[in-house]
ZAMARGU-4260 file (C-alpha; in steps of 0.2 Angstrom, whole numbers, plus 5000, padded with zeros to 4 digits):
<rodrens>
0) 4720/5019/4799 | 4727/5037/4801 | 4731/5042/4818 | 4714/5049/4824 | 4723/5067/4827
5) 4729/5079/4818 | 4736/5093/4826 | 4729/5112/4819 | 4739/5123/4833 | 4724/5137/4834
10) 4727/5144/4851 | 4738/5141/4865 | 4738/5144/4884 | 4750/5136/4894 | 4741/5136/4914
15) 4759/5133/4924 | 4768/5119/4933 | 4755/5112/4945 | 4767/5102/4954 | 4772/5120/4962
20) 4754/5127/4964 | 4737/5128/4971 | 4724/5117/4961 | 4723/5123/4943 | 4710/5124/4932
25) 4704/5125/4916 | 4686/5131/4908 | 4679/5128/4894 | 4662/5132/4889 | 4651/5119/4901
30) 4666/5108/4904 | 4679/5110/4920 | 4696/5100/4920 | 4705/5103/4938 | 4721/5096/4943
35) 4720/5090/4961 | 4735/5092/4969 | 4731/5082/4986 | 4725/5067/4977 | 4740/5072/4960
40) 4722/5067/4950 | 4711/5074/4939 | 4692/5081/4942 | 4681/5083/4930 | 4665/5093/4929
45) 4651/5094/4915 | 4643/5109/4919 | 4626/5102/4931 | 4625/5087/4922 | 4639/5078/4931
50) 4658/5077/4943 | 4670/5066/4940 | 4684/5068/4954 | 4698/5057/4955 | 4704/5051/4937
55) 4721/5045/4932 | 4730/5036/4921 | 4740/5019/4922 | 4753/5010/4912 | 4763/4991/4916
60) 4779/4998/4914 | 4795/4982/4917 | 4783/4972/4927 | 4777/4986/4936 | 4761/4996/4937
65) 4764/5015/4935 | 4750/5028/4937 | 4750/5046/4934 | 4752/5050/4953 | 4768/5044/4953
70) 4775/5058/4942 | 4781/5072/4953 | 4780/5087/4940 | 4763/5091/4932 | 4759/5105/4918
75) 4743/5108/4911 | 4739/5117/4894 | 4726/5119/4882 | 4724/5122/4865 | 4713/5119/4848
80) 4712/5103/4836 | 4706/5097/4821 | 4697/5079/4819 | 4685/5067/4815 | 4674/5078/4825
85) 4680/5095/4820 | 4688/5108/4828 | 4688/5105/4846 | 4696/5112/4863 | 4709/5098/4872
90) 4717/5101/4887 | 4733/5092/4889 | 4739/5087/4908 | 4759/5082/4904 | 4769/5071/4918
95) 4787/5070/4920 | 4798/5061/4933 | 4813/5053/4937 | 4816/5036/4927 | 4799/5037/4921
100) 4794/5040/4903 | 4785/5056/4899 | 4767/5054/4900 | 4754/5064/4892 | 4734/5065/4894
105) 4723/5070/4881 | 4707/5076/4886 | 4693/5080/4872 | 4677/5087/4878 | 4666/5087/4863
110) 4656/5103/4860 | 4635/5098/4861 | 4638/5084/4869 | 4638/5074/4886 | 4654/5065/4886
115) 4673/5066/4883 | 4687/5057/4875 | 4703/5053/4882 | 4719/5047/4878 | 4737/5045/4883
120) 4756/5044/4875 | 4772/5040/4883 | 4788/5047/4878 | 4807/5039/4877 | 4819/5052/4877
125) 4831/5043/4873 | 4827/5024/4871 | 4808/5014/4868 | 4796/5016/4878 | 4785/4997/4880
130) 4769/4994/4887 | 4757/4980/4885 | 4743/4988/4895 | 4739/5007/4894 | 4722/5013/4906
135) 4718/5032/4902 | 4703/5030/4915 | 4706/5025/4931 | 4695/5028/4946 | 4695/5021/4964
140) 4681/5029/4972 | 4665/5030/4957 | 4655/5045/4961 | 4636/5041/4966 | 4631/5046/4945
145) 4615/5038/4946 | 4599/5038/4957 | 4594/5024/4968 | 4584/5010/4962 | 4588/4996/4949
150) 4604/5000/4943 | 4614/4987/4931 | 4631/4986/4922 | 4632/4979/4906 | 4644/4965/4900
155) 4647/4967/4883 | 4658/4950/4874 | 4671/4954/4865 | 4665/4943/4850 | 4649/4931/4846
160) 4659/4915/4848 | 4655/4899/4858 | 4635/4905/4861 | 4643/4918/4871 | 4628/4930/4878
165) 4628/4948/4883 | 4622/4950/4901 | 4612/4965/4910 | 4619/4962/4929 | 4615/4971/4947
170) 4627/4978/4954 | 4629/4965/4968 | 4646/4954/4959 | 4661/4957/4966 | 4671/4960/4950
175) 4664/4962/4931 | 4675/4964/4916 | 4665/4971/4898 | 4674/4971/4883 | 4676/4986/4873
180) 4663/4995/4880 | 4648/4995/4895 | 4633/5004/4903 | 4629/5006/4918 | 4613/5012/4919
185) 4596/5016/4931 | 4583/5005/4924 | 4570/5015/4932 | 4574/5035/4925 | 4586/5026/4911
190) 4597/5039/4916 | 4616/5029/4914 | 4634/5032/4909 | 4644/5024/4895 | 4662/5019/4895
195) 4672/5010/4880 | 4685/5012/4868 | 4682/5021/4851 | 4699/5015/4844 | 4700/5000/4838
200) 4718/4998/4828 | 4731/4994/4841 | 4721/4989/4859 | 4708/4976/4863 | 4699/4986/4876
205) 4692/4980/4893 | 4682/4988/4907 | 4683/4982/4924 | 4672/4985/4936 | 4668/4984/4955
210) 4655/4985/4963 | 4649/4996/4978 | 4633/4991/4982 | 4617/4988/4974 | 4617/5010/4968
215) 4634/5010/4963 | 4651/5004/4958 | 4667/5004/4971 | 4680/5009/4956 | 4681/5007/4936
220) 4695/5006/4924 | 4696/5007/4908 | 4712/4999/4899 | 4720/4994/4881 | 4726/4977/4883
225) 4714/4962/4887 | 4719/4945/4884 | 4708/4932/4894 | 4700/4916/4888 | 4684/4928/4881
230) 4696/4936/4869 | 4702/4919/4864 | 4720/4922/4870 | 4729/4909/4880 | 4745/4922/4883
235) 4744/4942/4887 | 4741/4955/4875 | 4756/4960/4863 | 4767/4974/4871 | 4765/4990/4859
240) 4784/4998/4859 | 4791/5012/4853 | 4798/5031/4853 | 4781/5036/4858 | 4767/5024/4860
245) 4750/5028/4863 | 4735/5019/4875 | 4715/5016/4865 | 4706/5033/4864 | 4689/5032/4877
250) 4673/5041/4878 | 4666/5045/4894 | 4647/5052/4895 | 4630/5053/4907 | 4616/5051/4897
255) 4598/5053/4901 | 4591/5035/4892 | 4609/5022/4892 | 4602/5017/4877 | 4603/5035/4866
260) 4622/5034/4876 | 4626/5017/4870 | 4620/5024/4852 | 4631/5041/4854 | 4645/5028/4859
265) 4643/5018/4841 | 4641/5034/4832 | 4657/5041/4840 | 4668/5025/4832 | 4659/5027/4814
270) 4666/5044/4815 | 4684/5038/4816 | 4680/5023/4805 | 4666/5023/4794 | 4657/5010/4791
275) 4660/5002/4774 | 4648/5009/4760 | 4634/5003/4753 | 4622/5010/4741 | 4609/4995/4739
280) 4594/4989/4748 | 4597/4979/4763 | 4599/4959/4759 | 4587/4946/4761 | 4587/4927/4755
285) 4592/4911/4759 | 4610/4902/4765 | 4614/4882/4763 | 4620/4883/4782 | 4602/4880/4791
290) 4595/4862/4785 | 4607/4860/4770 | 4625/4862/4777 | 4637/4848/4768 | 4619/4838/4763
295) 4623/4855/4748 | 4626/4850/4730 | 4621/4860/4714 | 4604/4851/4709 | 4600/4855/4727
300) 4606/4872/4725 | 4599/4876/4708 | 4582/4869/4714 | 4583/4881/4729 | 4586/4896/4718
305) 4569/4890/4708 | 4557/4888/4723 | 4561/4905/4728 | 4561/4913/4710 | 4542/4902/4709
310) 4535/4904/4727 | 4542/4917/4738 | 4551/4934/4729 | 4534/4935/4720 | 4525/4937/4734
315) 4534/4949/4745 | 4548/4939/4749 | 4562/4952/4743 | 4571/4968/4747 | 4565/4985/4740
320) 4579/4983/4725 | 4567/4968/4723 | 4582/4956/4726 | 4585/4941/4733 | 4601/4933/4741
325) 4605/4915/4737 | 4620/4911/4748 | 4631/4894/4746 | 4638/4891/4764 | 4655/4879/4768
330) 4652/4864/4756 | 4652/4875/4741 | 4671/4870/4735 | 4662/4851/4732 | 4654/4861/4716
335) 4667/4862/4701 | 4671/4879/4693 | 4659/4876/4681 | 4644/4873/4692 | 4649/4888/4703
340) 4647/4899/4687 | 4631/4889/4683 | 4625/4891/4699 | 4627/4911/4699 | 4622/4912/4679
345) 4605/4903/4685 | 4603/4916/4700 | 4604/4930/4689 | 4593/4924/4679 | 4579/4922/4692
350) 4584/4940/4697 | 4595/4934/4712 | 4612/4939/4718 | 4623/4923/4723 | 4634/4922/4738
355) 4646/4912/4744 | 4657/4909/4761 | 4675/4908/4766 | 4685/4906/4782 | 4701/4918/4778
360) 4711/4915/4794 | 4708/4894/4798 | 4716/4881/4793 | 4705/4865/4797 | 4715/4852/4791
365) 4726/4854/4808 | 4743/4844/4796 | 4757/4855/4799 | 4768/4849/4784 | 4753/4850/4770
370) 4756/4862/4758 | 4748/4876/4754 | 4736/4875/4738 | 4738/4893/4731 | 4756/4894/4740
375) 4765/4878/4736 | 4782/4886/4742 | 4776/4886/4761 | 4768/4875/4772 | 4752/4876/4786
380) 4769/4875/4800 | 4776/4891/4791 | 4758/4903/4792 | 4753/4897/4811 | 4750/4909/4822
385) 4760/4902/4837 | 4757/4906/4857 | 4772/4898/4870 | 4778/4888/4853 | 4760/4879/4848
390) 4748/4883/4833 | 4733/4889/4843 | 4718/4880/4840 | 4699/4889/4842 | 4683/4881/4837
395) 4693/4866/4828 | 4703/4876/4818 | 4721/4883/4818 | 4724/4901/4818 | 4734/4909/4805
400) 4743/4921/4804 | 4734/4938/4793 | 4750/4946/4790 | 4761/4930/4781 | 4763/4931/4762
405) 4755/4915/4760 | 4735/4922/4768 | 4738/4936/4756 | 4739/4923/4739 | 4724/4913/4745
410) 4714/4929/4748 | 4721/4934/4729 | 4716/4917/4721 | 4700/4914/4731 | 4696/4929/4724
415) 4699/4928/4709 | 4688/4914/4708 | 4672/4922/4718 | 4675/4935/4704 | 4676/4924/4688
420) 4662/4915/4696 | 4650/4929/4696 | 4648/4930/4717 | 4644/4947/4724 | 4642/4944/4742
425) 4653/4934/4754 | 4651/4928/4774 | 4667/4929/4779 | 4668/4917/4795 | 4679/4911/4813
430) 4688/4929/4808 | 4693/4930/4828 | 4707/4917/4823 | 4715/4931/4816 | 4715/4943/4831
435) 4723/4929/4844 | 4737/4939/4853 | 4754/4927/4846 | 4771/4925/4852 | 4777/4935/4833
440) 4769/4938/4815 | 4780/4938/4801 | 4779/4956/4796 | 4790/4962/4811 | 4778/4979/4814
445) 4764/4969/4821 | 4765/4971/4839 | 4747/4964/4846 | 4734/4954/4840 | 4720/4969/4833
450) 4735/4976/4823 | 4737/4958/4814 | 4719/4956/4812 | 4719/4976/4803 | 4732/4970/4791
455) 4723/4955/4787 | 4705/4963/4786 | 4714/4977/4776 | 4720/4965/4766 | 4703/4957/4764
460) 4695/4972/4759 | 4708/4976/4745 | 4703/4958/4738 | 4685/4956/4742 | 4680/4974/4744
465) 4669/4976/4728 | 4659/4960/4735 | 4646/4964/4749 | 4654/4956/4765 | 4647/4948/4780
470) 4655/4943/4795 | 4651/4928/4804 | 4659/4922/4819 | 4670/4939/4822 | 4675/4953/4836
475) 4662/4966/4836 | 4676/4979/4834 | 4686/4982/4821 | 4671/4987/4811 | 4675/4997/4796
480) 4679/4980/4784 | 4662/4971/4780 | 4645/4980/4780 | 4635/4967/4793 | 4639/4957/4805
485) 4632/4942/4814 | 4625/4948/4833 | 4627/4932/4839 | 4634/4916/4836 | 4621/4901/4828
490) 4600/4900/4830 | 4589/4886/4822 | 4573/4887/4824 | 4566/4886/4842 | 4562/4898/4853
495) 4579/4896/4864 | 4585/4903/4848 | 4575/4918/4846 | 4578/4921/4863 | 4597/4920/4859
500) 4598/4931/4846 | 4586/4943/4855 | 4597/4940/4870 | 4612/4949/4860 | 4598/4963/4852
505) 4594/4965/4870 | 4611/4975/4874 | 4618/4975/4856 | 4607/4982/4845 | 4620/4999/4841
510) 4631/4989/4833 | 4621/4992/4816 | 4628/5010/4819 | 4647/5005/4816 | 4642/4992/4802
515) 4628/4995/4790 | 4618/4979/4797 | 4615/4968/4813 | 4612/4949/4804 | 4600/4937/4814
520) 4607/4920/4807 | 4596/4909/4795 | 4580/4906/4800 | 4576/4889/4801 | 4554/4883/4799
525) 4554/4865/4800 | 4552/4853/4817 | 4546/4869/4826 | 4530/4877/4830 | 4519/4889/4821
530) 4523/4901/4837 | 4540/4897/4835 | 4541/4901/4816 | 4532/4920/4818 | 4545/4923/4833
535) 4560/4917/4824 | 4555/4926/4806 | 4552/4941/4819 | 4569/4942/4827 | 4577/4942/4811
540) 4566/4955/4804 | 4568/4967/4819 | 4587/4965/4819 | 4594/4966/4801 | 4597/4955/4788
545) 4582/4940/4784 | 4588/4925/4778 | 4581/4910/4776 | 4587/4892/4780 | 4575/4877/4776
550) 4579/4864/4763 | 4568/4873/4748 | 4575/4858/4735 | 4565/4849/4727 | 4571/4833/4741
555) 4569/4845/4755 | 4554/4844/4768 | 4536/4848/4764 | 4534/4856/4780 | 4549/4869/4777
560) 4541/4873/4762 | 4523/4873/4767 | 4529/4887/4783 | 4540/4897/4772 | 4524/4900/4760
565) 4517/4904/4772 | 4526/4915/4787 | 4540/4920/4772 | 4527/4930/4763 | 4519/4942/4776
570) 4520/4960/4768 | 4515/4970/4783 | 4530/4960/4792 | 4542/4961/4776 | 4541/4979/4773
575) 4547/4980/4791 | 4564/4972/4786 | 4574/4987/4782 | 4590/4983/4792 | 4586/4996/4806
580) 4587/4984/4823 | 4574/4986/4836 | 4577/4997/4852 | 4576/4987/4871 | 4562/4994/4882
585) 4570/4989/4897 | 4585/4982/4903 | 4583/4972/4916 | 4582/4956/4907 | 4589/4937/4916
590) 4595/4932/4901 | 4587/4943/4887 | 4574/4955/4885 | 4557/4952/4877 | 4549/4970/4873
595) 4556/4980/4858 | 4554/4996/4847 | 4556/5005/4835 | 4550/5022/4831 | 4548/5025/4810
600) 4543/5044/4807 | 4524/5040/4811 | 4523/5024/4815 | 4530/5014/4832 | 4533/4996/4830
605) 4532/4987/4847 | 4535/4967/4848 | 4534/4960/4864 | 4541/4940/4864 | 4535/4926/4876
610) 4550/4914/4877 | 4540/4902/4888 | 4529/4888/4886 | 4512/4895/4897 | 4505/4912/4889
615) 4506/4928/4897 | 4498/4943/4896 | 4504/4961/4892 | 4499/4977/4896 | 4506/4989/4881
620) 4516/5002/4890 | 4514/5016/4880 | 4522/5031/4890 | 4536/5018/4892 | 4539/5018/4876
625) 4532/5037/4872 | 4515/5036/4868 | 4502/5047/4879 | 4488/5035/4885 | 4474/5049/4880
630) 4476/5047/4863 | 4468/5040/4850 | 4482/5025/4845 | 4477/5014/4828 | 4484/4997/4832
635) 4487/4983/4820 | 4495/4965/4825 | 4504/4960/4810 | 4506/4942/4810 | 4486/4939/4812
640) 4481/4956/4805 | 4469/4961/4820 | 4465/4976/4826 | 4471/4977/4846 | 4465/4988/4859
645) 4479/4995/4867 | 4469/5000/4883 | 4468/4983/4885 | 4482/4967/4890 | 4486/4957/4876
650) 4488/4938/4877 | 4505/4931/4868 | 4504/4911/4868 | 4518/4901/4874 | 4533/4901/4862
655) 4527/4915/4853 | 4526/4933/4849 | 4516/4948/4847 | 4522/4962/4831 | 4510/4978/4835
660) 4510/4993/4823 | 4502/5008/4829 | 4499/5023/4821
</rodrens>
């Protein structure tokens, strides 16, 4: 990706050598930036919304860490840009000192807008400058941002491996570490500030907290240059060098509701990169990887594509293109050529869209000196990606390596064949193989694990990219390459499942801002309740894509079949399906919330889940979620199509779930 700025000199005010003078500084509309000579840090001031003193920069520089306070000269300047976000004032703070590369802060304070961006460069004059961890925000002593009460800091995973979950956490621990980005928020007012990077080409980007107290955090930093067992690294992050060399850009902002922040934060990174376009109605259907998996063949799978054409995308069961997705999971390369293109030809002509999987960046086989199918002139040994001289092995597989000639011919031939075939959409899965921090990659300009997974996912874009891509197991961030993405890693059909995936809708839901859509993971009927079924169907429904996962051949379960009839073909719940994930109402789950929202024009969904085995009851709560009490609310439940009296509680059963539309 293009360097995030370009430089449109509009105007130029040099301030003076700080490092000689009183405290400095410099106005711009509601924003103040003001060098602190005492303390050689910056304080920042956004208008009466919020201070934050005591900011500077940090670097590991030969085995050392280097901050901006040990520069002994200081210049301040400010001037106008041109980027993703228009033309903008920055205000540059420049540090020079002796044996120490020149180091330059960018601060962006966004017109409109609560927050700021930052960034830092260091400068050789001579020689390279090398740094495998670059922090643009440091601060020792957090000011007290938020009121007293419930206050919470998010962890955020870096990816949706290994049933990894997304936690809300009091500040009480000693240390926390989120992953790209974190809130940390008041429960009570909402009122809460976001942190994360909104670059994602060079850095995986980590936050790590302390805590204070219960109110408030001791110190925070923000840095390029995680590399920890939830990043799925087993050495440190790859060292970017260079004449110049440049740390993650970050956003800072208060917000009065975290969630509207953690929202602004996502729309922020689809400024830089876009999400990748599409111009069709959001997909729903079915994937061999719930009851199938390698029990797949192409009866089976031509049988499947009947009982849906025959029972359920004639009654409601399809998107608004009236569309239905029939996806061939791992087991499909048992099918010949000719069945694949049978298989599609037969989808097609029960008004479907076939899809099929791929694993770009594994190799499973784990046999060094086999050969490469669609690259016979190298072997598995010669595409590795190697950390401390060992192939690195995640989830079973072997990572390879994205940039090595031999990835690109299999992306080119599998391809090739997806195309003759007649596929148009693809789940791409176990991506984060490809991002693993290595000891080299064979083209020489990759420095760090995220720019190997860019070349590859570049790569897989130029091959792939006029098929509709989903990611599987994958980072949240780099986003710009598939249009959804898995929020979690694998649900069936109980309701620890639901409570999974809500778990990761809980604190995750914005991510359908940086890709066009969250996906929920199949939803599996059989060998579960009827309560089970409604709040499984429901979490799909309210975080993306809807896809189905019983065995619908012919040999497949008469109960999976009998449910799916049944709970598949809800139209009040269908037409709710339009790939725009539902709000959290609070965020003080244990382990995942169980109220959610969703405002359309007139209409406010509200589901409220019960993840337990006793019922509970539930009082609606309508100024919560913005409704005034004295009005005259409509209310309709939609699984049982009963009026409900919101003055009153309402009883959900044990594993089950309540989907309220009122009006």
């Amino acid at each position: 990706m293009k360097s995030f700025i370009k430089y449109l000199f509009l105007n130029f005010l040099v301030v003076g050598c700080l490092s000689s003078c009183s405290n400095t500084k410099i106005n711009l509309d509601q924003w103040t930036f003001e060098y602190n000579k005492q303390s050689n840090t910056i304080d920042i001031k956004a208008g009466d919304n919020y201070s934050l003193n005591g900011l500077y920069a940090s670097f590991l520089y030969d085995g050392d860490t280097i901050t901006s306070k040990d520069y002994t000269k200081v210049r301040m300047t400010t001037e106008k840009v041109e980027n993703a976000f228009g033309q903008i004032p920055v205000v540059k703070v420049t540090y020079t000192g002796k044996d120490l590369p020149q180091m330059e802060q960018q601060f962006y304070p966004i017109p409109g807008k609560n927050y700021f961006l930052t960034e830092f460069t260091l400068n050789g004059e001579s020689a390279e400058v090398e740094s495998n961890l670059m922090a643009p925000i440091n601060i020792d002593e957090m000011p007290q941002l938020l009121d007293k009460g419930t206050n919470r800091a998010l962890f955020i995973p870096f990816d949706n491996d290994k049933w990894v979950r997304y936690q809300s956490h009091p500040l009480t621990f000693d240390k926390l570490t989120s992953y790209e980005v974190t809130a940390v928020f008041n429960n009570e007012s909402r009122k809460g500030f976001v942190v994360g990077s909104i670059e994602h080409d060079n850095w995986k980007t980590a936050i790590e907290m302390q805590s204070g107290d219960a109110n408030n955090l001791k110190s925070l930093i923000c840095y390029g240059g995680a590399a920890d067992e939830l990043t799925r690294d087993s050495k440190p992050h790859g060292a970017l060098k260079g004449k110049s060399i440049k740390s993650p850009l970050v956003l800072f902002g208060l917000f009065d509701d975290w969630r509207t922040g953690l929202e602004e934060y996502a729309d922020a990174n689809a400024l830089i990169a876009p999400p990748k376009a599409w111009d069709k109605a959001v997909p729903c259907g079915w994937n061999s990887w719930g009851v199938l998996q390698f029990g797949l063949t192409y009866p089976k799978a031509l049988e499947v594509s009947d009982f849906f054409k025959n029972n359920l995308q004639n009654n409601h069961f399809c998107n608004t293109d009236n569309t239905v997705y029939i996806g061939l999971d791992s087991g499909w390369n048992s099918f010949s050529e000719q069945e694949l293109t049978a298989f599609v030809n037969r989808c097609k002509a029960n008004g479907q869209i076939a899809g099929v999987y791929w694993t770009p960046f594994t190799d499973w086989g784990r046999q060094a000196e086999n050969v490469l199918h669609d690259a016979p002139e190298y072997k598995y040994k010669d595409v590795y990606l190697y950390a401390n001289g060992q192939p690195q092995e995640l989830d079973g597989a072997y990572a390879v390596d994205p940039t090595h000639p031999a990835i690109e011919a299999q992306m080119k031939k599998t391809s090739e064949l997806f195309r003759r075939c007649g596929f148009e959409y693809v789940k791409m899965d176990f991506m984060t193989h490809g991002a693993m921090e290595a000891d080299h990659w064979y083209n020489p300009e990759i420095q760090t694990g995220i720019q190997g997974y860019n070349y590859g996912m570049a790569l897989l874009n130029k091959y792939f990219g006029d098929m509709y891509i989903n990611l599987s197991i994958s980072p949240i961030f780099p986003a710009q390459y598939a249009q959804s993405r898995r929020i979690a890693c694998d649900a069936w059909n109980k309701i620890k499942d639901t409570e999974y995936t809500m778990n990761a809708v809980s604190y995750g839901w914005w991510i359908d801002r940086v890709y066009q859509y969250n996906d929920a993971d199949h939803v599996v009927l059989k060998d579960a309740t009827e309560g089970e079924n409604r709040a499984r169907i429901t979490s799909a429904v309210i975080t993306g894509l809807y896809i189905a996962g019983d065995d619908f051949s012919e040999g497949g379960s008469k109960e999976g079949k009998e449910r799916a009839t049944k709970y598949l073909t809800n139209e009040d719940v269908n037409l709710i399906a339009n790939g725009v994930s539902f709000r959290p109402i609070e965020g003080i789950g244990t382990n995942s919330e169980n109220q959610f929202m969703r405002q359309d024009n007139n209409t406010l969904y509200y589901v409220v889940f019960n993840y337990g085995e006793e019922e509970m009851n539930v009082n609606v709560p309508l100024e919560r979620i913005g409704l005034n009490p004295a009005e005259t609310l409509n209310a309709k439940e939609l699984w049982s199509g009963a009026e409900i009296d919101l003055s009153k509680a309402i009883t959900i059963p044990g594993k089950d779930v309540k989907l309220i539309r009122i009006q």
